[in-house]
MARDO-476594 format. One record per residue (C-alpha): residue number from 0; residue in one letter; x, y, z. Coordinates in nm, 4 decimals. Layout:
residues N
(NUM, 'A', (X, Y, Z)),
...
//
This chain:
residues 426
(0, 'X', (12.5843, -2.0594, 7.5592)),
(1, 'X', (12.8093, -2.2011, 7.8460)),
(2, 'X', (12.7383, -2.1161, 8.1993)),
(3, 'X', (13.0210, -2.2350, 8.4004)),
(4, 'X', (12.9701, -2.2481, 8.7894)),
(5, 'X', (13.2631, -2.3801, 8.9579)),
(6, 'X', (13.3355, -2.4696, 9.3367)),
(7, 'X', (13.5598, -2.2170, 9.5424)),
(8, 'X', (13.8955, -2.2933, 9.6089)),
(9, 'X', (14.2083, -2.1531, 9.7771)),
(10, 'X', (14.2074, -1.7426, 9.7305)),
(11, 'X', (14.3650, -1.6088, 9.4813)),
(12, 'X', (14.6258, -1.3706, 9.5425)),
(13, 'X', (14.5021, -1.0309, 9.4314)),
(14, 'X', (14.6975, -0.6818, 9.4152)),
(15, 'X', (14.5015, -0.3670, 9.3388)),
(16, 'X', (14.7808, -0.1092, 9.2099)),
(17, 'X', (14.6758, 0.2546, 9.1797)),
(18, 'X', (14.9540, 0.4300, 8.9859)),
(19, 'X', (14.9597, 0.8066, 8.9910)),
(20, 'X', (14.6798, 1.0664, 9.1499)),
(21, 'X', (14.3669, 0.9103, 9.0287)),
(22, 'X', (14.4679, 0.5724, 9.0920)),
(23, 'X', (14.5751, 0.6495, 9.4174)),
(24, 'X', (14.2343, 0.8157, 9.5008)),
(25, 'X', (14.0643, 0.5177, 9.3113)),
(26, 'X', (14.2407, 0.3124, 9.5523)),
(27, 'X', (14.1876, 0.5154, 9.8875)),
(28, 'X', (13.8032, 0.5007, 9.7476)),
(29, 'X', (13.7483, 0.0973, 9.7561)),
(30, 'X', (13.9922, 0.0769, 10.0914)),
(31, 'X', (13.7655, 0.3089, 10.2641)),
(32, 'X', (13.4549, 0.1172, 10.1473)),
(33, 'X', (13.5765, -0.1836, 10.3153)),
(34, 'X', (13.7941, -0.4004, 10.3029)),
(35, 'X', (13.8062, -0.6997, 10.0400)),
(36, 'X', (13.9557, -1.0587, 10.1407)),
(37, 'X', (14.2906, -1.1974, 9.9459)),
(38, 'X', (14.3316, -0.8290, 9.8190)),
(39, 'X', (14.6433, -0.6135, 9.9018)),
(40, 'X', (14.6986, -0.2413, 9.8334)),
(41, 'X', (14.9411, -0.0645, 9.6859)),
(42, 'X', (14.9619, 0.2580, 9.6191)),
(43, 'X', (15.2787, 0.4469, 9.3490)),
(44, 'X', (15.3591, 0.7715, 9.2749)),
(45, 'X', (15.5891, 1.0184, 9.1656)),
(46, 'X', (15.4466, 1.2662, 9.4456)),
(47, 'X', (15.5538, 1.2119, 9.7913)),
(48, 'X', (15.3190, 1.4557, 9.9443)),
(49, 'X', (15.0050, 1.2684, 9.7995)),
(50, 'X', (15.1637, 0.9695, 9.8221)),
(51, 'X', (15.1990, 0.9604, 10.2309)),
(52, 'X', (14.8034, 1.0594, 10.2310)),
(53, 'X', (14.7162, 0.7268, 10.0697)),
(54, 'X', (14.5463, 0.4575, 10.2877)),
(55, 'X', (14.6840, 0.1405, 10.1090)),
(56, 'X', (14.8927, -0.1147, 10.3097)),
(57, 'X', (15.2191, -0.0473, 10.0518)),
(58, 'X', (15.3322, 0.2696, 9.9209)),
(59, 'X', (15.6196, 0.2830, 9.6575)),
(60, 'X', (15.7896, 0.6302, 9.5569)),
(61, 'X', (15.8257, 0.6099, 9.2090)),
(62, 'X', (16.1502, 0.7686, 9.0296)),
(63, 'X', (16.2858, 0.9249, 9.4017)),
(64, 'X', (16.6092, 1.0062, 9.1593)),
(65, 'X', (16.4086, 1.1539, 8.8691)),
(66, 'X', (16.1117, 1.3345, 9.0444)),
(67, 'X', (16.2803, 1.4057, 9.3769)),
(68, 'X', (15.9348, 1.3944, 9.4995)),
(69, 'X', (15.7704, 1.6481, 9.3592)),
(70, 'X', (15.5685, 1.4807, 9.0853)),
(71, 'X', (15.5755, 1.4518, 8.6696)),
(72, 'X', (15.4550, 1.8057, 8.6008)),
(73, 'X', (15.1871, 1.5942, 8.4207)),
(74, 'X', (15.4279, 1.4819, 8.1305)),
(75, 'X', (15.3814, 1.1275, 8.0426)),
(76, 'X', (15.7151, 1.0736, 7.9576)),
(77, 'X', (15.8617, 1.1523, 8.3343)),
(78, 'X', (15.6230, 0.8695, 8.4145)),
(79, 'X', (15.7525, 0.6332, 8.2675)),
(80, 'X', (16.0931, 0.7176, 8.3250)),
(81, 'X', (16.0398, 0.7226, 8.7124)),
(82, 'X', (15.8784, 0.3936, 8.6583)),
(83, 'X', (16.1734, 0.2615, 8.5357)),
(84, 'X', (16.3875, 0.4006, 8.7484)),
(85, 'X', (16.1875, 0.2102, 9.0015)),
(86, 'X', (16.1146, -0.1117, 8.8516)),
(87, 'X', (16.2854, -0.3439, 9.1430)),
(88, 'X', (16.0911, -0.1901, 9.3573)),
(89, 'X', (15.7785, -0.2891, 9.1735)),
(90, 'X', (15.8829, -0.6040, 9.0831)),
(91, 'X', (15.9138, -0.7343, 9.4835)),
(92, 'X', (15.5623, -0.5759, 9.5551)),
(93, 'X', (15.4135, -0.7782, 9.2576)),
(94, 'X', (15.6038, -1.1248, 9.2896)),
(95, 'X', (15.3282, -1.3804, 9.3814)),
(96, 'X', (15.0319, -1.2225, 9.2359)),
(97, 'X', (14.7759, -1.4132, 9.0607)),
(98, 'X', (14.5833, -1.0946, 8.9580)),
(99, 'X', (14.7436, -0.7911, 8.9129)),
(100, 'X', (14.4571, -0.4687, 8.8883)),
(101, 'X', (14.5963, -0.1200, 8.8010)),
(102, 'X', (14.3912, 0.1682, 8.8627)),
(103, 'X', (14.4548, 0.5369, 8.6865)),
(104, 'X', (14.3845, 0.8102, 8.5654)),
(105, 'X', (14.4820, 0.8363, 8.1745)),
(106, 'X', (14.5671, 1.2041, 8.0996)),
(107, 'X', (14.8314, 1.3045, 8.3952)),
(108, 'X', (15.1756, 1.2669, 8.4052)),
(109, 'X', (15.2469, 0.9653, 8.6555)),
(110, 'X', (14.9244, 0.7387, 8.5736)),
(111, 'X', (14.9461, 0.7855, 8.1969)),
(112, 'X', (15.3299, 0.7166, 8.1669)),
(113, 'X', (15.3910, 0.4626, 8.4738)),
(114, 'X', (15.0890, 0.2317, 8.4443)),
(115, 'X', (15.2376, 0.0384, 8.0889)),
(116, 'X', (15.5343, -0.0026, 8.3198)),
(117, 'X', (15.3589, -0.1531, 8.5813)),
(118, 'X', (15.1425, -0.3400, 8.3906)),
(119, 'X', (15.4628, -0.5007, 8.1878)),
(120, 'X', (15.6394, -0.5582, 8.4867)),
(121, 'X', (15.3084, -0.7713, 8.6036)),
(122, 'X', (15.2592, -0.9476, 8.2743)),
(123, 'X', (15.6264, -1.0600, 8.2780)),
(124, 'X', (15.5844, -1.2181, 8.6629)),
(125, 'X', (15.2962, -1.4666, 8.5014)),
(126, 'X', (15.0025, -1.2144, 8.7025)),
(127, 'X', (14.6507, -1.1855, 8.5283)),
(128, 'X', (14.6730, -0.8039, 8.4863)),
(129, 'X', (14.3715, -0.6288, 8.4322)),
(130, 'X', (14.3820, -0.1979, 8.3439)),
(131, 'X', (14.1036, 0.0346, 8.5004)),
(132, 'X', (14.1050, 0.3654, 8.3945)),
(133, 'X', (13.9449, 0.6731, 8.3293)),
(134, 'X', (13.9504, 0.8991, 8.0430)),
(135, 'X', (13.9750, 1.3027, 8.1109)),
(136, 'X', (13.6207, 1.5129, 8.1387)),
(137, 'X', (13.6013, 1.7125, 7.8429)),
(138, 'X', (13.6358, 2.0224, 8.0417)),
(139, 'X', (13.9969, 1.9151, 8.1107)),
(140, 'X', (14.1050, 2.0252, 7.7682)),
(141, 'X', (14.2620, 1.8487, 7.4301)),
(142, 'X', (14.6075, 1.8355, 7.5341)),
(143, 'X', (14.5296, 1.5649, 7.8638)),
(144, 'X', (14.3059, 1.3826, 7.6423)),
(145, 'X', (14.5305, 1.3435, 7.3566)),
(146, 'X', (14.7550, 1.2276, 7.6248)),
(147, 'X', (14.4879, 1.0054, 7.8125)),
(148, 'X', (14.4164, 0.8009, 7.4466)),
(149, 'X', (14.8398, 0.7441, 7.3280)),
(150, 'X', (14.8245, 0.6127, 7.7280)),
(151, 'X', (14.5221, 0.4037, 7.7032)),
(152, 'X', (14.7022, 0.2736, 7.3379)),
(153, 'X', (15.0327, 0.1735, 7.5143)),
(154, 'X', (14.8428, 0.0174, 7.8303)),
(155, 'X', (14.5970, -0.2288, 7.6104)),
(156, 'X', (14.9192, -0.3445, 7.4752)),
(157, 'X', (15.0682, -0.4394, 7.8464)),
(158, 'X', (14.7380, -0.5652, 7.9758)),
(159, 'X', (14.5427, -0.9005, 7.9514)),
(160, 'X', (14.2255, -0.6836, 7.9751)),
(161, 'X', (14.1774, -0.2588, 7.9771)),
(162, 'X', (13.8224, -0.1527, 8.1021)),
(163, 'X', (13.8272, 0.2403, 8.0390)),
(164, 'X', (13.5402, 0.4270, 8.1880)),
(165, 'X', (13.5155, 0.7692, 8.0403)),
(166, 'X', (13.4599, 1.0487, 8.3065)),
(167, 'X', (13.2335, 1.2713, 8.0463)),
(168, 'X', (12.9660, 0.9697, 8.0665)),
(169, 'X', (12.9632, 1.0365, 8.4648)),
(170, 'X', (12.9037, 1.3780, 8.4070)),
(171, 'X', (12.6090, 1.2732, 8.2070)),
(172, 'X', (12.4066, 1.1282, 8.4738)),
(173, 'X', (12.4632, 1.2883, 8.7840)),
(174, 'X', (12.3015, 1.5534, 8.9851)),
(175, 'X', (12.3975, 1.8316, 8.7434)),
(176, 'X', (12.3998, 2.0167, 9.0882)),
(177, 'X', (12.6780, 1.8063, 9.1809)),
(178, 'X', (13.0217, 2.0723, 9.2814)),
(179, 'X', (13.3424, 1.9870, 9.0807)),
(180, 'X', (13.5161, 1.8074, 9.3567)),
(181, 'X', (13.2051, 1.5304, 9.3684)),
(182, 'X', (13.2251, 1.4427, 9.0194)),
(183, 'X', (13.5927, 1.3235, 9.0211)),
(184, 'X', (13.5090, 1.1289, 9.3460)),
(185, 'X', (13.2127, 0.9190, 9.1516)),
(186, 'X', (13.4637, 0.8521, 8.9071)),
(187, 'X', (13.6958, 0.7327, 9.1576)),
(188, 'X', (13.4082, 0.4996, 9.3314)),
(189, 'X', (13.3174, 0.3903, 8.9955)),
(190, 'X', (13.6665, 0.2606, 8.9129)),
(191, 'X', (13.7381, 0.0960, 9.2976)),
(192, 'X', (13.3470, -0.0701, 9.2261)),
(193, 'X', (13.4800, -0.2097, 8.9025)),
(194, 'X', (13.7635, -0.3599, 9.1235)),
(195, 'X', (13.5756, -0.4382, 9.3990)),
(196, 'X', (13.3417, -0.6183, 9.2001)),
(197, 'X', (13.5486, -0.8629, 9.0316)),
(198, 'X', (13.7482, -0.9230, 9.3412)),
(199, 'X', (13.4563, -1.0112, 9.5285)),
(200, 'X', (13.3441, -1.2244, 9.1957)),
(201, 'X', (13.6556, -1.4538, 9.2147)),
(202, 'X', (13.6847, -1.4835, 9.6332)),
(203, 'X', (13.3864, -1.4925, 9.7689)),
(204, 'X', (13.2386, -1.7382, 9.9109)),
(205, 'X', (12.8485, -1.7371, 9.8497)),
(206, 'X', (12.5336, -1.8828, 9.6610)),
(207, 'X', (12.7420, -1.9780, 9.3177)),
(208, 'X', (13.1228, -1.9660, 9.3346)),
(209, 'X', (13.3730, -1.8723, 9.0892)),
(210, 'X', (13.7121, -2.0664, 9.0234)),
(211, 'X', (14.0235, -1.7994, 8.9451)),
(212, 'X', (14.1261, -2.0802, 8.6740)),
(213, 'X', (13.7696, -1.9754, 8.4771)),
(214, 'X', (13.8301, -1.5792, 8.4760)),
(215, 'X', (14.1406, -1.6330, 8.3755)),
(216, 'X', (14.0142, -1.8339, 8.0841)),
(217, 'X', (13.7678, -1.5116, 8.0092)),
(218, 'X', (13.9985, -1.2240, 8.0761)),
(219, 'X', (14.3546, -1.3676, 7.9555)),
(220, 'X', (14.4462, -1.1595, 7.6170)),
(221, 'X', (14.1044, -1.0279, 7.5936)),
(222, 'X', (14.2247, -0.6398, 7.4782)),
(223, 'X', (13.9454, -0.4582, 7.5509)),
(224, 'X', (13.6910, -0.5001, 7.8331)),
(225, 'X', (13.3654, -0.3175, 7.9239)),
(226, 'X', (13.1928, -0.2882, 8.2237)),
(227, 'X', (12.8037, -0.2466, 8.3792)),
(228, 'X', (12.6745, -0.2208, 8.6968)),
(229, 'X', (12.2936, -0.2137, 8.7832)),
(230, 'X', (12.1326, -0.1668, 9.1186)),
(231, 'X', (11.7803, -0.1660, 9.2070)),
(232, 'X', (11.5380, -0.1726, 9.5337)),
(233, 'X', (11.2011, -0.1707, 9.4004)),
(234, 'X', (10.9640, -0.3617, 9.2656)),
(235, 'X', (11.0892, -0.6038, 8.9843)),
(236, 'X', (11.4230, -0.5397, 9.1184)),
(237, 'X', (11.6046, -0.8159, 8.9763)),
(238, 'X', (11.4682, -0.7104, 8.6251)),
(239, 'X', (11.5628, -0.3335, 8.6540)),
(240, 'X', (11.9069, -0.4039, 8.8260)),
(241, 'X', (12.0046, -0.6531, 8.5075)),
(242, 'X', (11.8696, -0.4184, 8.2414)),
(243, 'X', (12.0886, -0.1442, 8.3768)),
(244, 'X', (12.3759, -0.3256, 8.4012)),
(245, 'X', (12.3498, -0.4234, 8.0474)),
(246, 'X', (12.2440, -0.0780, 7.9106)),
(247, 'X', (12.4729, 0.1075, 8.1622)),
(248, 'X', (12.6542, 0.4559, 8.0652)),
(249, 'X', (12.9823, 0.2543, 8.1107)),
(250, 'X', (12.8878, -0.0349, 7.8983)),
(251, 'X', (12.8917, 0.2025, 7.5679)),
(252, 'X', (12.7541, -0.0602, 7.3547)),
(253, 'X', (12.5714, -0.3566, 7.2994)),
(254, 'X', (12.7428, -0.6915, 7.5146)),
(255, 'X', (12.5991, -0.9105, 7.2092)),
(256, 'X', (12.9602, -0.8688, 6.9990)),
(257, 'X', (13.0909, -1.0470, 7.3598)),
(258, 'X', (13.2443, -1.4057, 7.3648)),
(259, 'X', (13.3127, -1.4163, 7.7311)),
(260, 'X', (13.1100, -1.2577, 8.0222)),
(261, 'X', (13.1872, -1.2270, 8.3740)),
(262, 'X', (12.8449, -1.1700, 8.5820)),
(263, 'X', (12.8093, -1.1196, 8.9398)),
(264, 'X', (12.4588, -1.0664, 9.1553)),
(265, 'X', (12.4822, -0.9428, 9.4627)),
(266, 'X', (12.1454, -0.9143, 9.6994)),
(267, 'X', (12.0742, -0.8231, 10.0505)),
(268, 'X', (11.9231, -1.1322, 10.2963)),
(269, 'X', (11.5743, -1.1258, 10.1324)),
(270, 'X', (11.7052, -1.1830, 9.7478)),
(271, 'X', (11.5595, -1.5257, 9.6071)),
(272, 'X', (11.6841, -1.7793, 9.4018)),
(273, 'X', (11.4396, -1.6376, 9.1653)),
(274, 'X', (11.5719, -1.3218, 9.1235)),
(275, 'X', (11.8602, -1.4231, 9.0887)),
(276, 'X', (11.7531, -1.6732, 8.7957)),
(277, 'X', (11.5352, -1.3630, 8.6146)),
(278, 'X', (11.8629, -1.1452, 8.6367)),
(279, 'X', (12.0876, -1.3906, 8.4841)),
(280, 'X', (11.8774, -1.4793, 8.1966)),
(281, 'X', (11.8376, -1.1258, 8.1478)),
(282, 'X', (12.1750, -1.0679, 8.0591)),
(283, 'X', (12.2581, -1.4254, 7.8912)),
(284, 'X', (11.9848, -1.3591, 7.6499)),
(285, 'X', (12.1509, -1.0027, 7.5223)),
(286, 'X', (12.4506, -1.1725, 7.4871)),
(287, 'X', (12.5973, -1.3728, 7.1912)),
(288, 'X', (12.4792, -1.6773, 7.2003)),
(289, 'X', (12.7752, -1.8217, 7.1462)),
(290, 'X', (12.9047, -1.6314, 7.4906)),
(291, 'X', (13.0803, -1.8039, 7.7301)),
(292, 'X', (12.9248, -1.6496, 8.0415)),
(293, 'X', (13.0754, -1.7169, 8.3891)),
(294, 'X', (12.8508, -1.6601, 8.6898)),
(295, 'X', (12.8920, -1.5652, 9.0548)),
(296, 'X', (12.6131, -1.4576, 9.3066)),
(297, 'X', (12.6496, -1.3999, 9.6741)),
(298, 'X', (12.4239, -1.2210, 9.9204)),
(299, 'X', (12.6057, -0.8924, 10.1245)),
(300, 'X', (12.3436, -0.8240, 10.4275)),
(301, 'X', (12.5896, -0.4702, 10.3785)),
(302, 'X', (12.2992, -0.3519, 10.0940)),
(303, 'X', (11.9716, -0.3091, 9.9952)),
(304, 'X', (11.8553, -0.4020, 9.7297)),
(305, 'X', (11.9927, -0.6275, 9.4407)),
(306, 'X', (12.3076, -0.5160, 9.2462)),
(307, 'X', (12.4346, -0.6715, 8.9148)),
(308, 'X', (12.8032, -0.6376, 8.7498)),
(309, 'X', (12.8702, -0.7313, 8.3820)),
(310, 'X', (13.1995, -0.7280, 8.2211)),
(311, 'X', (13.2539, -0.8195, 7.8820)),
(312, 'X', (13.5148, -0.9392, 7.7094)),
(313, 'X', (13.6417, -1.0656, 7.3484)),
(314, 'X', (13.5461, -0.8549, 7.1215)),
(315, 'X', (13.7421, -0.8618, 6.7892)),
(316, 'X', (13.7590, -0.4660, 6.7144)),
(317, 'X', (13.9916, -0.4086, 7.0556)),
(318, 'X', (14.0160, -0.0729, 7.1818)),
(319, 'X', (13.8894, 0.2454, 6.9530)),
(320, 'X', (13.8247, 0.6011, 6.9971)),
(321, 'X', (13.4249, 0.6645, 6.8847)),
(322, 'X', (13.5228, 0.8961, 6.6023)),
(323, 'X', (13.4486, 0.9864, 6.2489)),
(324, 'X', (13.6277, 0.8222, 5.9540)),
(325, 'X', (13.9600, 0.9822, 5.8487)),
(326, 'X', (14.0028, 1.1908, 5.5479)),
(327, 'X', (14.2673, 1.1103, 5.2924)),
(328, 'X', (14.5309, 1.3239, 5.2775)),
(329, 'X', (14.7853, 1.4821, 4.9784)),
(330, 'X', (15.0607, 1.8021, 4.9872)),
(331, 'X', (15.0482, 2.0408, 4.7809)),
(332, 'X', (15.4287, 1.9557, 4.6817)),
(333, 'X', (15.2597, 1.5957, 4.5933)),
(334, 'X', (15.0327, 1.7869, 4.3494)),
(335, 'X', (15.2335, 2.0253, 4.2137)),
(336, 'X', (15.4988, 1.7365, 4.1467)),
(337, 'X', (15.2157, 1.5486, 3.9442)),
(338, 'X', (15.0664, 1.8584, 3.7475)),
(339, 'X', (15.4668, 1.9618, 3.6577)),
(340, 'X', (15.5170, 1.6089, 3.5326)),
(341, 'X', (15.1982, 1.5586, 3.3227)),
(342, 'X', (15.0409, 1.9112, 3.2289)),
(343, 'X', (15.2241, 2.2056, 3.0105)),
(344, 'X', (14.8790, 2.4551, 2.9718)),
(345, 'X', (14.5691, 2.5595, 3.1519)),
(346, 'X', (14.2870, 2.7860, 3.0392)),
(347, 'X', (14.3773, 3.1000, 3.2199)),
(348, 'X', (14.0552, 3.1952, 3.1626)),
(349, 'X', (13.9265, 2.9733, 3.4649)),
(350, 'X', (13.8673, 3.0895, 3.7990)),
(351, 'X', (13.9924, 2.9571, 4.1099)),
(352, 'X', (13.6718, 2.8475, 4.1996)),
(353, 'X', (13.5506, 2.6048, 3.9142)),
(354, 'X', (13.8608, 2.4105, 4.0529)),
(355, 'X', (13.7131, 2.2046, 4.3371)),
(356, 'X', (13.9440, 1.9800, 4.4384)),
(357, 'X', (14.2660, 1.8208, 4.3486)),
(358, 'X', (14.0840, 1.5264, 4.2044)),
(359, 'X', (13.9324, 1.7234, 3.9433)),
(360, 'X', (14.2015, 1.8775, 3.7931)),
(361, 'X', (14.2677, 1.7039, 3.4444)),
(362, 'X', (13.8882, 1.8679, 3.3920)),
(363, 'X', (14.0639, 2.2257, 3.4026)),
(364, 'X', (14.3468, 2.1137, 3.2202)),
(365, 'X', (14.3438, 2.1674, 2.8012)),
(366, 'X', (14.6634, 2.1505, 2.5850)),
(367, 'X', (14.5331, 2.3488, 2.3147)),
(368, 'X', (14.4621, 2.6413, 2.5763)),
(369, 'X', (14.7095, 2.9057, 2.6763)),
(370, 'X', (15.0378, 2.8880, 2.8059)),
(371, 'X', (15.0260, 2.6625, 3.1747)),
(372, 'X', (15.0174, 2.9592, 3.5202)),
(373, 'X', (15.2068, 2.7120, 3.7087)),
(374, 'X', (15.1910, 2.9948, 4.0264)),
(375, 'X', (14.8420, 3.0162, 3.9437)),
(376, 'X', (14.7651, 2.6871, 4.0098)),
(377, 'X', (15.0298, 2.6656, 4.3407)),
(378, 'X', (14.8313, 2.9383, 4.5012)),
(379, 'X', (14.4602, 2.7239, 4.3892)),
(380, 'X', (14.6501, 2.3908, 4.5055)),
(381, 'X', (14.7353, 2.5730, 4.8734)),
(382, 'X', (14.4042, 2.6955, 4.9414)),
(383, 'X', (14.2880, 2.3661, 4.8905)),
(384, 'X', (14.5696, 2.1883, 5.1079)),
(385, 'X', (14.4334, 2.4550, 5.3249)),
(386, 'X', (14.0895, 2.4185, 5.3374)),
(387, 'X', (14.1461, 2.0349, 5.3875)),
(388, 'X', (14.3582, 2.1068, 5.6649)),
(389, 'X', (14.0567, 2.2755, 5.8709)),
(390, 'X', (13.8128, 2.0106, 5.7664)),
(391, 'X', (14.0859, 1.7939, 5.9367)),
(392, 'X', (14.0755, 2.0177, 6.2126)),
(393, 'X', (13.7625, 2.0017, 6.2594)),
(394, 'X', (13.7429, 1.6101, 6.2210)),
(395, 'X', (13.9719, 1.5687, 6.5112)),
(396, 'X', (13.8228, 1.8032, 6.7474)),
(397, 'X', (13.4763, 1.5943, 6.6991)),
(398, 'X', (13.6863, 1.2580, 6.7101)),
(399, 'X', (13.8437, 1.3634, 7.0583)),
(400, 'X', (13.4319, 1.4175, 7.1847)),
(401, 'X', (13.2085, 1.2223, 7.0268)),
(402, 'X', (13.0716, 0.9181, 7.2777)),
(403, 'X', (12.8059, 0.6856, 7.2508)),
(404, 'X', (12.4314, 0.7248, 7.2603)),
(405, 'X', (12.3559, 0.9558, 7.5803)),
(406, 'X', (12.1436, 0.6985, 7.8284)),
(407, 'X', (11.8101, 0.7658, 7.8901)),
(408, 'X', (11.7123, 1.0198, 8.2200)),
(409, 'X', (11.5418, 0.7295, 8.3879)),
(410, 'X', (11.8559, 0.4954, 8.3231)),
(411, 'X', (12.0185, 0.8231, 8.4964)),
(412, 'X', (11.8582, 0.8505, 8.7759)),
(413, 'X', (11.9014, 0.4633, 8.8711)),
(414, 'X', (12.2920, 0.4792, 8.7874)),
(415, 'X', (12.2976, 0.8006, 8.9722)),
(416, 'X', (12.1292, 0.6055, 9.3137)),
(417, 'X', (12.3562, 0.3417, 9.2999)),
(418, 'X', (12.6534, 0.5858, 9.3073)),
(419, 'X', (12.5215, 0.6409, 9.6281)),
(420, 'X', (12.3061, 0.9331, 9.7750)),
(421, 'X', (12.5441, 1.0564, 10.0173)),
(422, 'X', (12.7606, 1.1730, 9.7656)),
(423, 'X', (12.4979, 1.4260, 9.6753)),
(424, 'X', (12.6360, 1.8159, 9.7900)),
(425, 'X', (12.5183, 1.8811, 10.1640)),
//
């Protein structure tokens, strides 16, 4: 296991893009918790109203000829037509980048269909372009989330990295108190935090420095990317902080099928050497240990406490929706085709429900029995297609909501302090 701490050099020039609604509040979200050095701001979307509320330093109108302003009407597909519409535009704002991060909200109109665009664009100029985005709540319905996973498909293929935090693993472990409009602003924190966080990882100046040149080397063509983040005060901070990160709602699963790891500890003016030794160890011993883990720590006298951010990268399955196995599949044309071709009698005598499924028919099936009820055995062969068709139905709707192992309530509660308390309904 390689730990690679670098010297600092010159900053690297980093753009944080949020494309659409959510990105744009993503954005608004990190600018307003302060500012970052090297980064710049952009803001794009389809909706000039929302768009002139956003506090980043550029704003581009995307699609002024397509949208006229008014937004996408949440189709993907006017995304990414405005986005093309506007792709000059986007070029000149991304030119120079070293890092390109794009920020949105998978499920909408403008963030699902634009971001590839942007993202493609970036990749083309030579930028390391990391995705950050959220997938729908469940509450949000099928349609946005069948949208928000063909989005989050087209983006991994645009991106050198896609870190997708799922909203419904928010809603897990906060204040179930919390009113509507509080939940989608801890999703937007959590997604400027995962920006912030790397930012800070690769410019910042502080106890052990990161080179751009090494992230690079971890994030370049990763596919898929997962994120922690742990934060502790107490007693055996250092400890808690780096076993939350690495067991995290956002994390999803276990870092050890990693092969490259960023990690960055970040500790108010009393955090030791020490603790900053027990945290790291921590997380290089869940990790592979062929891992190639780069490090960063700094101290922020801003917090209390010690925080810790993991992202990991390389793993060989890429992007996948939790889900169950599909089911094969066959028409009842297919069948009837085969049964025309091969059989001439069935046993009329037989009900429909000794026939159990299609693979079982040469069982039913005699020569030397009476003459074949081809309609018979349509009508048996449909209300199987049929029945097959609502296990399918059924398959998908658990495929669209199954997630990974609920956290623990005291895992909660700690994920749920770092959020921050004043986000808790007055």
């Amino acid at each position: 296991m390689a730990f690679i701490e670098p010297n600092g050099g010159t900053l690297a020039r980093i753009k944080v893009v949020g494309v659409g609604g959510g990105g744009q509040n993503a954005v608004s979200s990190m600018f307003e918790s302060g500012k970052t050095d090297g980064v710049e701001f952009i803001a794009m979307n389809t909706d000039l109203q929302s768009l002139n509320a956003s506090q980043a330093q550029v704003r581009v109108q995307l699609g002024p000829q397509r949208t006229r302003g008014l937004g996408s009407g949440s189709d993907p597909e006017v995304g990414d037509e405005a986005a093309r519409e506007s792709e000059k535009e986007i070029e000149a704002h991304l030119q120079g980048s070293d890092m390109v991060f794009i920020a949105a909200g998978m499920g909408g109109g403008t963030g699902t269909g634009a971001a590839p665009v942007v993202a493609q664009i970036s990749k083309q100029l030579g930028a390391l372009t990391v995705g950050v985005v959220t997938k729908p709540f469940g509450f949000e319905g099928k349609r946005r989330m069948n949208q928000a996973e063909q989005g989050i498909r087209e983006l991994r293929d645009k991106v050198d990295a896609l870190i997708v935090i799922p909203n419904e693993k928010l809603l897990e472990v906060v204040d179930p108190a919390m009113p509507l409009s509080h939940a989608f602003k801890v999703a937007d924190e959590v997604v400027g935090n995962a920006v912030k966080g790397l930012s800070d990882l690769i410019n910042s100046t502080g106890l052990v420095n990161v080179d751009f040149a090494d992230v690079r080397t971890i994030m370049q063509d990763a596919g898929s990317a997962l994120m922690g983040i742990g934060e502790d005060d107490g007693e055996n901070r250092a400890t808690k902080a780096a076993e939350l990160a690495i067991n995290s709602p956002l994390l999803g699963v276990d870092i050890n099928g990693s092969t490259g790891i960023l990690m960055y500890i970040v500790g108010d003016a009393n955090m030791t050497m020490h603790e900053v030794n027990t945290a790291a160890r921590i997380v290089s011993d869940a990790a592979h240990e062929a891992a190639n883990i780069i490090f960063g720590a700094n101290i922020d006298p801003n917090i209390k406490g010690i925080k810790v951010t993991v992202i990991a990268t390389g793993f060989d399955s890429g992007y996948k929706s939790v889900g169950i196995p599909e089911m094969p599949s066959i028409t009842s044309d297919e069948v009837i085709k085969q049964i025309d071709s091969r059989f001439d009698k069935v046993d009329d005598d037989e009900s429909e429900d000794d026939v159990e499924d299609v693979d079982n028919f040469d069982n039913n099936l005699s020569d030397d029995d009476s003459e074949f009820d081809i309609e018979k055995m349509r009508n048996q062969v449909r209300r199987l297609e049929k029945e097959e068709n609502e296990r399918r139905k059924v398959q998908e709707e658990k495929e669209a909501t199954v997630e990974s192992e609920v956290p623990s309530d005291e895992k909660g509660k700690s994920f749920w302090n770092f959020i921050k308390k004043s986000k808790e309904p007055e």
